[in-house]
Every structure is written in C-alpha cells, then in structure tokens.
N, C-alpha and C positions, 0 to 999 in steps of 0.2 A: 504494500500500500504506500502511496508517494502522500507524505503531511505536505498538507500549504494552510493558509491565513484559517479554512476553511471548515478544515477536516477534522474529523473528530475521531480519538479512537474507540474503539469495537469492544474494546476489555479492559481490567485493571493490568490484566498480563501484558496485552501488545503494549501500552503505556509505559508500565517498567520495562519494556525492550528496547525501546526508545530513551527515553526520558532518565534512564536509571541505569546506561551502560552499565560494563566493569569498569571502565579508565574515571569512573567517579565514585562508583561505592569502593574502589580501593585506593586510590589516593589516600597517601599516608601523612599528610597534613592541612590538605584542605578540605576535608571533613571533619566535624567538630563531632566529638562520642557523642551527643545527643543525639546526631545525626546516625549512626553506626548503631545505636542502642535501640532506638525506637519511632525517632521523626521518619526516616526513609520508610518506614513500613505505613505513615500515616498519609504521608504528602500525598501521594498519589490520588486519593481518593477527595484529597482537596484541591490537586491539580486538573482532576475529572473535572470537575465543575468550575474550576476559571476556566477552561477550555469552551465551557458554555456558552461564556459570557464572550465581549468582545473586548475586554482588557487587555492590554500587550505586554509582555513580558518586562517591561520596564515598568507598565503602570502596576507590576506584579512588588517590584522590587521599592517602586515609589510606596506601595503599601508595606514592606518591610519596614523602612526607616519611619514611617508615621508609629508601630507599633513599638521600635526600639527607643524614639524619643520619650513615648508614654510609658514604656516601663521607667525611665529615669523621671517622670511624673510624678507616676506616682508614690514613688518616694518621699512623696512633700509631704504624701498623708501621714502623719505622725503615725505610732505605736508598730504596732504588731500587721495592722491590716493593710496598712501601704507598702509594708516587706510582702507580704502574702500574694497583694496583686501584680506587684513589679515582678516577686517569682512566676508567676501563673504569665504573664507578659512577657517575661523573656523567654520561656517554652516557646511561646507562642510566636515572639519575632525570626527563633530559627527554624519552624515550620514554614511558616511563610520563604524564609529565605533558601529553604529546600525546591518551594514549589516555582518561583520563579525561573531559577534553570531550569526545570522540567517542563514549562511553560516554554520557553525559549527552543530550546533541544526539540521538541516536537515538532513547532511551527517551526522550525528554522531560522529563528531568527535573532540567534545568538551578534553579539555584538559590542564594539568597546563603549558604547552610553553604558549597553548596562553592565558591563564592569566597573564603570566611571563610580555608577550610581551605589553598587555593590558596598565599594569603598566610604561612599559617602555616609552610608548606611552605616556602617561597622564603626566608621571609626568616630561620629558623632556619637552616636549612642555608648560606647565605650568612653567617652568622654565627659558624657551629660550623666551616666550612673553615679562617678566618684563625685562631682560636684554635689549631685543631689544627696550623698551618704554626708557631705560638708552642714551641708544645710541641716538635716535631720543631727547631725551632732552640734550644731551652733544651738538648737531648739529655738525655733524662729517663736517668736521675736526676738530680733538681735540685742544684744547689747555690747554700747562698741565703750573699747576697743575689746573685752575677753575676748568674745565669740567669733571676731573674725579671723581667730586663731585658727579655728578649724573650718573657716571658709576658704580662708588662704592656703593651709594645708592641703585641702581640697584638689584647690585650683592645681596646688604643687604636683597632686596627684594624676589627674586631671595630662597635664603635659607631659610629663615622666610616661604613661599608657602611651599616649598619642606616638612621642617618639618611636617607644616599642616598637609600635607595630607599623611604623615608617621604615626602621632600619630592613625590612623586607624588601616594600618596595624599594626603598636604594637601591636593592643589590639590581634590582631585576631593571632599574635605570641603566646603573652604571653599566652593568652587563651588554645593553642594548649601544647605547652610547660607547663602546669598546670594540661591537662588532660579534662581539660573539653570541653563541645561541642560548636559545632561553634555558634558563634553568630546568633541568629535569626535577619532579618530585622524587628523591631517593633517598636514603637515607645516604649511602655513598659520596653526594655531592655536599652534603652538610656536614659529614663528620670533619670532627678538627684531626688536621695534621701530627699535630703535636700529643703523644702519647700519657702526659700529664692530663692535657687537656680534655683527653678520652675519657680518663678515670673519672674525670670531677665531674663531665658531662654522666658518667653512668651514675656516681650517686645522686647527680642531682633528678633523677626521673624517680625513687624511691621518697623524694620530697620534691616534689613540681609545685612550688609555691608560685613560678616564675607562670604557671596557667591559670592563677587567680585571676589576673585581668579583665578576663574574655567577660561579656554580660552575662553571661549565664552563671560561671561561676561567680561575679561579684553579687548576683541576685541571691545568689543560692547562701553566700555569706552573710551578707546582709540580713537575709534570714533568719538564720541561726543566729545572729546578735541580738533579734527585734525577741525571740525566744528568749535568750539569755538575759533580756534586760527586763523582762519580766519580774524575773526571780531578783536579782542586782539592781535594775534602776536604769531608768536612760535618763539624761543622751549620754549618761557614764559609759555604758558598753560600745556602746556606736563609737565615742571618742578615742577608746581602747583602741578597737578594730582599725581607726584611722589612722592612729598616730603608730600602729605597727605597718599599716598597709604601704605608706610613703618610703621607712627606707627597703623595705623586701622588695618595694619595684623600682628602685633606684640600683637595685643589688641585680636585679634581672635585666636592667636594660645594660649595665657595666657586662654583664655576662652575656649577654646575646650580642653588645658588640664584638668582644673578645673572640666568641667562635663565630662569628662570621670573618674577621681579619687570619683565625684559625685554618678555614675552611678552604674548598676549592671553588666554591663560590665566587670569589672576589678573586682568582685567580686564570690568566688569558693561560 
C-alpha cells in the first residue's frame, strides 16, 4: 500500500510496520524508557486517530510543546496536586511526542521544521520545569530579597539543563561544518578513548543522576518531594531537592563535556 496526505491505514499492525520500524524502537539513545517501556505500545492507537483528522505532523509536534509547557504549569499549583498533574503531563507530552513521528513516517512527511520544532519542544519545557520547581520553592508570594534565592537558583538550573542538552547538538554542528558524516547512534562512537574515562563512565550508569534532567524524570522527582513534604513541610523539601539538583547538573554537564572531547565524536 503506497501512504500519501490521504490514506489511512487498514490495522494497528500495518501502522506499527510503518510508523514503528526497527531503526526507531532500537535506537539506543533517542528513545527515552518511557518510550521502550510502555508509550510505543500506546501511540499507535493514538496515532490511529490523528490520522483521522487533518492535522500534520508538525501540528502533531506543535501539540507536544503546548502539553510540555503545561506540565511546567502546573507546577505553580502548590502542594501535592500540581506535582500529580505535571507527573500525569509529562507521561503524556512523551506520548504525544511518540505519535508525531509516526504521524510523519506514514504520511511521509518527515522533515527539518519538524525537527526544528522537536527541539523547540524539548528543550523549553526542560527548561520551564526547573524554573517552575524555583517558584514552588520560593512559595509564591515572594519575599525579596530571601526567596529569590531559589528563583535564581532556579534560573541557574534552568541554563546548566539547556547547555546539556546543547553540547549534542554541537557535536552534530561541528561534525557537519567539518565535513564529515553524521553521527551514527552506537555506543562505539560515544565511548571515551581514554581507559580511565571508561571506568568512570561504567560507574556512573549504576548512579545516572546525570538522566534526572529529562521532564519526565524531573516530574517524577518533583513528585516524590510534593510526597515527602507532606510528612516534612514545604517549600522545605522542594528547596532541598533544588539546592542539591544545581550542583549534580553542573557535575553532568562538566562530565558530558569531558566524554565528548573523550570520544570519536568530535574526532575527523
């Protein structure tokens, strides 16, 4: 069967044929475990019905970033139940952000906007979580100057993620602007050279604090704070949670630069 704008498919099965290769359920790093664990088994059935509709894979992706914004929303709602929905929200932004490729991948009409957009998606909302975990530890209403101790903090945080997850695309700049070819997903291509650097890199996956970042896991944290400050007290725990969260990612972005200067990455 040839997809165009138009065509709808026949089953959940010929859908996952399409829409769900291998060269995507095994990519070994741009799949996020949600994805691996249980989103890929749902999208489809949610990508069945944008297919319905006359949405395009970008207006797919334009509705990711509207739901990643509101999971850092609802953050704002104090206590326990704005941790609850911003968890329930970011489930939900990486569903959506499954179904949009498979939205694409069928129609055909994969494309760099919505990569562009992809980006835009991720790394706002990655950005707007920690500010918003700022806010719920200030306990608004502000009082200045204490409180904007942990809005600043925040914002520290806030930048620190952003870079993160910029020193990626660097490479995949630099790499282009160099000539050479795109980076393969492999573990091969990422491992550090340097045989110290191996070791430290294998214990650090036995404590991956350097994967808190992602929304899902800060939502999932955040949680567990809005729980624990039940029992303790907020914005006491939130403020805990923050002022350890600033230097463990300042500790990941030092170590993520180091193995990619490591790596064969950055190497013609």
């Amino acid at each position: 069967m040839t997809q165009g704008s138009a065509a709808r498919p026949s089953s959940i099965a010929e859908l996952r044929a399409v829409a769900q290769p291998p060269e995507v359920r095994l990519r070994d790093n741009a799949e996020h475990w949600t994805a691996s664990l249980y989103l890929r088994d749902l999208s489809p059935y949610v990508t069945w019905m944008l297919l319905k509709t006359n949405i395009s894979a970008n207006g797919v992706t334009g509705l990711m970033i509207l739901v990643g914004w509101s999971t850092a929303a609802a953050l704002l709602i104090p206590g326990i139940w704005g941790a609850l929905l911003a968890l329930v929200l970011g489930q939900l932004q990486m569903l959506v952000d499954c179904c949009d490729g498979e939205v694409a991948r069928w129609r055909r009409t994969s494309s760099p906007a919505g990569v562009f957009l992809d980006k835009v998606g991720h790394y706002s909302t990655e950005a707007l979580i920690p500010i918003a975990l700022g806010v719920r530890a200030a306990a608004y209403p502000f009082q200045s100057p204490a409180d904007f101790l942990w809005t600043s903090l925040a914002l520290l945080l806030a930048l620190i993620i952003v870079l993160n997850k910029a020193l990626n695309d660097m490479v995949h700049v630099a790499r282009a602007n160099a000539g050479l070819t795109k980076l393969a997903d492999t573990h091969g291509e990422k491992a550090p050279t340097s045989s110290l650097l191996a070791r430290i890199r294998r214990v650090a996956r036995f404590v991956p604090f350097h994967r808190l970042y992602h929304s899902v896991e800060m939502t999932i944290i955040i949680f567990v704070a809005a729980v624990v400050g039940l029992f303790f007290g907020q914005p006491l725990v939130d403020r805990v949670l923050l002022t350890a969260l600033v230097p463990l990612a300042l500790l990941a972005l030092v170590g993520h630069f180091v193995a990619i200067m490591a790596s064969k990455r950055v190497r013609s």
